[in-house]
C-alpha positions as CSV (number, residue, x, y, z in Angstrom):
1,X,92.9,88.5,86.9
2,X,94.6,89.2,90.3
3,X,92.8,87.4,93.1
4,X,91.8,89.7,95.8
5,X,90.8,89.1,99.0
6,X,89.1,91.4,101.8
7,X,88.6,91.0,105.7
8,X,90.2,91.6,109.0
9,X,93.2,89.8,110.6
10,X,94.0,89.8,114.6
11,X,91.7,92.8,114.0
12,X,93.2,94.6,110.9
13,X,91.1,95.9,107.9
14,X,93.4,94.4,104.9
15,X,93.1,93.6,101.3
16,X,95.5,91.0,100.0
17,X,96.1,90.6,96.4
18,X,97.7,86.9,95.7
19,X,100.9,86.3,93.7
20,X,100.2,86.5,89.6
21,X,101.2,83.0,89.3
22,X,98.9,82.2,92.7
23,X,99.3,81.8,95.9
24,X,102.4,79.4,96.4
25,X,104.2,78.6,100.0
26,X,107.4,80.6,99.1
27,X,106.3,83.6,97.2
28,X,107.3,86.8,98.5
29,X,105.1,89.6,100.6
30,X,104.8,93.0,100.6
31,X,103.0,95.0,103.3
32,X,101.7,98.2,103.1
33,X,100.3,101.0,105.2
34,X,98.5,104.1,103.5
35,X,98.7,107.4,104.3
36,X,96.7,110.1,106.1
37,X,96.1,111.8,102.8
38,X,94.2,110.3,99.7
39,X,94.6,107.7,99.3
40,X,93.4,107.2,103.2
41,X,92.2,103.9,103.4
42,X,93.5,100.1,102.7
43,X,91.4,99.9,99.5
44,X,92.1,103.0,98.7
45,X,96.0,102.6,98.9
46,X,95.6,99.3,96.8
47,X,94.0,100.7,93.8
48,X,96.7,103.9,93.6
49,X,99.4,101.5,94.2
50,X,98.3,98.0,93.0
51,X,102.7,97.0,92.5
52,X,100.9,95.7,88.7
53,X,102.9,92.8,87.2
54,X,104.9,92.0,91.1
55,X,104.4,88.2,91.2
56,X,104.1,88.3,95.2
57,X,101.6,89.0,97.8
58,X,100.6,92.7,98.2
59,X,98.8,93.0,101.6
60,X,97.2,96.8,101.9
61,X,97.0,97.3,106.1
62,X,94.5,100.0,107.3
63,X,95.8,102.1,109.9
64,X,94.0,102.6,113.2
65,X,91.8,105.5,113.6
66,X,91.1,105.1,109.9
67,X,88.8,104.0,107.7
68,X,86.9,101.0,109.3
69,X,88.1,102.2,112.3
70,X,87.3,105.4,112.6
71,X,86.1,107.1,115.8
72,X,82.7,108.5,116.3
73,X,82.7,111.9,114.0
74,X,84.8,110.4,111.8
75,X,86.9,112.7,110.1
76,X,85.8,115.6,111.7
77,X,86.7,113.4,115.2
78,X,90.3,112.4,114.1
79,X,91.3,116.4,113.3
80,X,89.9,117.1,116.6
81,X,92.5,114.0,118.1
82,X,95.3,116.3,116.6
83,X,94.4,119.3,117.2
84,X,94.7,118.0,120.6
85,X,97.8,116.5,120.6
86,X,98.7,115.8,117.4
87,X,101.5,113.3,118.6
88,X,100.1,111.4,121.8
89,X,96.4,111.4,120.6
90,X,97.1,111.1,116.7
91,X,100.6,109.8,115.3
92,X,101.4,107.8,118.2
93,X,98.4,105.6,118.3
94,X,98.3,105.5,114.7
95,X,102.0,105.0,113.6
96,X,103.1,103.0,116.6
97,X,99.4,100.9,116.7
98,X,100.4,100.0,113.3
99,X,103.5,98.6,113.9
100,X,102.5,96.8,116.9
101,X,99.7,95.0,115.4
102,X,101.9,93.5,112.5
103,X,103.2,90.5,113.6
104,X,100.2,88.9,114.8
105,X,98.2,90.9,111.7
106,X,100.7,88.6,109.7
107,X,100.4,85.3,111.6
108,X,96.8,85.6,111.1
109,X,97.3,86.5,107.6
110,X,99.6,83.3,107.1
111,X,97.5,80.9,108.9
112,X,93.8,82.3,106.5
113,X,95.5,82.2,103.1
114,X,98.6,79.7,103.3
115,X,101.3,82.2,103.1
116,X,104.3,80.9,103.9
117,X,107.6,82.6,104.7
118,X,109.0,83.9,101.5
119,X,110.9,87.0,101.3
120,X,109.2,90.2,103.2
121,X,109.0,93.8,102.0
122,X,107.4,96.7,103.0
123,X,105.9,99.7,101.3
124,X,104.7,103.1,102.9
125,X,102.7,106.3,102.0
126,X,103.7,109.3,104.6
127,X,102.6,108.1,108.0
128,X,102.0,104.6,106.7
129,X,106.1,105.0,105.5
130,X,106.9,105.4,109.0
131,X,104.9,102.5,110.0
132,X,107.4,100.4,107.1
133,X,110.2,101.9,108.7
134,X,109.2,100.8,112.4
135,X,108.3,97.6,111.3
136,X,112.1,97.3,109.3
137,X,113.8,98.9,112.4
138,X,111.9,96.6,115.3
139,X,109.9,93.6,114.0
140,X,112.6,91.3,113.8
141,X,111.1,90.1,110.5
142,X,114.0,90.3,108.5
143,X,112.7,92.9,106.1
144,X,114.4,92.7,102.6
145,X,113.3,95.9,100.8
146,X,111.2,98.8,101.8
147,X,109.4,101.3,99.1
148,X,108.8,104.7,101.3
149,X,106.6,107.3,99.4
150,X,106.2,110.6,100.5
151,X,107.7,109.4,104.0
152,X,106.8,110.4,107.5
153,X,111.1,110.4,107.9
154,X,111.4,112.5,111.3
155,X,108.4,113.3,113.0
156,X,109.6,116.5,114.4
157,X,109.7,118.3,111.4
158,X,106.4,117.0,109.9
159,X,104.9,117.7,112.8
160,X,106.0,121.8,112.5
161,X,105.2,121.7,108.4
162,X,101.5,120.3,109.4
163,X,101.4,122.8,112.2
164,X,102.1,126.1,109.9
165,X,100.0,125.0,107.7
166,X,96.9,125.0,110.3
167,X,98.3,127.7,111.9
168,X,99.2,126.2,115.4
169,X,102.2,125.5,117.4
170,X,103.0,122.7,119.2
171,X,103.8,121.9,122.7
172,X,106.4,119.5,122.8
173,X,106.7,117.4,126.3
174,X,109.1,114.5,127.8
175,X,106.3,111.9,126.5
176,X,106.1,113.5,123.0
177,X,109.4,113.9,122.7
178,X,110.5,109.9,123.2
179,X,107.4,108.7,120.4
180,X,109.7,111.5,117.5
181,X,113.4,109.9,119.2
182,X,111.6,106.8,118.0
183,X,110.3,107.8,114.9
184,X,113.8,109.6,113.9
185,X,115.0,107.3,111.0
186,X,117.7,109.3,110.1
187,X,119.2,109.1,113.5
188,X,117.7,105.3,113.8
189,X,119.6,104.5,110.4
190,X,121.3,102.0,111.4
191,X,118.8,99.9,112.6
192,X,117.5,99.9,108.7
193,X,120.4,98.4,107.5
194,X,119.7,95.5,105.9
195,X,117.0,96.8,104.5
196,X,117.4,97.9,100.7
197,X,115.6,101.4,100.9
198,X,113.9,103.2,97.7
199,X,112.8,106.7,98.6
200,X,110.2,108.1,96.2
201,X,109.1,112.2,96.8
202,X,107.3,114.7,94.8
203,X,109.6,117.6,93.6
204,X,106.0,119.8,95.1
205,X,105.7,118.4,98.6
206,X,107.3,120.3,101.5
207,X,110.8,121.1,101.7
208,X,111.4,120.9,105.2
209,X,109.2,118.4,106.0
210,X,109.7,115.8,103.6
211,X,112.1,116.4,100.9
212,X,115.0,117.7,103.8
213,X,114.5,114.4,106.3
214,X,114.2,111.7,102.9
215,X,117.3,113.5,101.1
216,X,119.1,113.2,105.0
217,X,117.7,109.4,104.9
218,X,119.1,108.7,101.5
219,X,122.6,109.9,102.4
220,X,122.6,107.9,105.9
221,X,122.0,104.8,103.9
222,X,125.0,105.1,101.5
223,X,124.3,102.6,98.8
224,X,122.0,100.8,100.8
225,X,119.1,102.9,99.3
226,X,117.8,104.9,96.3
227,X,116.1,108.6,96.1
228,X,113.7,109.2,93.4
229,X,112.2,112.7,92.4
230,X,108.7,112.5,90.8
231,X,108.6,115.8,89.0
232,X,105.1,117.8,89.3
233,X,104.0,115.4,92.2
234,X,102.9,117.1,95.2
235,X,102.1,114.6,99.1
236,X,98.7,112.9,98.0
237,X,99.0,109.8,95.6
238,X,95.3,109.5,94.9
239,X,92.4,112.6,94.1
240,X,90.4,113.4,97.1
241,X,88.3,112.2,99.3
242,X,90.3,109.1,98.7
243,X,88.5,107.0,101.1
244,X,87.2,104.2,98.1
245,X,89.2,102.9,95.4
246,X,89.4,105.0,92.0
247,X,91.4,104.8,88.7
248,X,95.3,105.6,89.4
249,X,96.5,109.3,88.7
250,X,99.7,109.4,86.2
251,X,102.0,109.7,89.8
252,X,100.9,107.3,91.4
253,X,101.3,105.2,88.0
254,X,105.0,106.5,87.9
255,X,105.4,105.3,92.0
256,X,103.5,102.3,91.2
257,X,106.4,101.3,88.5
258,X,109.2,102.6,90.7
259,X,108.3,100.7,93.4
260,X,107.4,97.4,91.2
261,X,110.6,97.6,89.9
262,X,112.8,98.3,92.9
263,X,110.6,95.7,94.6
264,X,110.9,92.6,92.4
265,X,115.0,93.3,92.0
266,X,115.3,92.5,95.8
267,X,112.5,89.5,96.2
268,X,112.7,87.4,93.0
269,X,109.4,88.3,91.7
């Protein structure tokens, strides 16, 4: 039985699940950021995609303004945030925060359970895949692999799908503008390489905002990465309200071995 552990490091909700074989000094990690959709939440993210039979440390991050961290109003609050501004008051401090509070996240993380400095990963689920690419791109971590699911590639056209679909348009400014420069991967491909990217998208989720910018991605990387098509799969990984952990749906099982797969290749385990 996996050992699981819950809690909060340098201030970040986590759950950790140890190595199969247990927690050893120089077994790999994974870190993970879930998305904005089910599943929403670090324990929700760890039960859709537990990475089953990877003999390394999976470490679930919550993002801020999520789950334990949600603002006053909760949900209801955080819609209001981007209806707002949906990039200064919303993706920013969520996608950026998250990057930014890795490294000592991690440290803290090390220094609790004895992990020592095996071979690092990351794994993403829409915004929390543009959180794995920031980190990749600007921790200086030496990032071996990253899994991106239903990825947050380029924020500009995310941030138009998300906007037809509530029926608004938004007002991009000079500040707005320089937080989707930086969170343009396909333009920022370079600064991935080194990183052996796997690409995993529903054949149902939206064309221009996620199947165009991951397919761009994929071909920027040259054989650096991998693009896989999950037929019948739409953006969510998990049923709604996907705030608590539930049984895996049959995608996020067929992710769940993707990413396993694509992640034990490139760390030994």
């Amino acid at each position: 039985m996996t050992t699981r552990f819950t809690g909060t490091a340098a201030g970040v909700p986590y759950v950790a699940l140890a190595p199969a074989s247990g927690p050893r000094p120089g077994a790999p990690v994974v870190l993970a950021w879930h998305l904005f959709d089910a599943p929403r939440t670090e324990d929700a993210f760890a039960a859709a995609l537990p990475l089953d039979g990877l003999d390394a440390w999976r470490i679930y991050l919550g993002l801020p303004l999520t789950g334990k961290r949600l603002p006053a109003g909760g949900w209801d609050a955080v819609m209001r945030l981007g209806y707002e501004d949906a990039v200064l008051k919303l993706y920013a401090p969520s996608i950026l925060g998250a990057a930014e509070e890795t490294v000592p996240a991690l440290a803290a993380l090390r220094a609790e359970h004895g992990i020592g400095d095996g071979p690092l990963a990351v794994l993403g689920g829409s915004a929390g895949a543009a959180v794995a690419q920031l980190v990749a791109a600007e921790a200086g971590l030496g990032i071996r692999a990253a899994v991106l699911v239903s990825p947050v590639v380029r924020l500009r056209p995310i941030v138009a799908a998300v906007g037809q679909m509530l029926g608004v348009t938004y007002g991009w400014t000079e500040a707005s503008d320089a937080v989707a420069d930086r969170l343009d991967f396909v333009a920022r491909a370079g600064a991935l390489r080194g990183t052996d990217v796997l690409l995993v998208v529903g054949e149902d989720d939206d064309r221009d905002g996620v199947l165009g910018p991951a397919s761009e991605l994929h071909e920027a990387l040259g054989e650096h990465a991998a693009l896989v098509t999950v037929p019948g799969m739409a953006h969510a990984l998990a049923d709604e309200p996907g705030v608590d952990p539930a049984p895996q749906v049959p995608h996020a099982a067929t992710v769940d071995r993707h990413a396993s797969a694509w992640l034990a290749a490139r760390l030994g385990a």
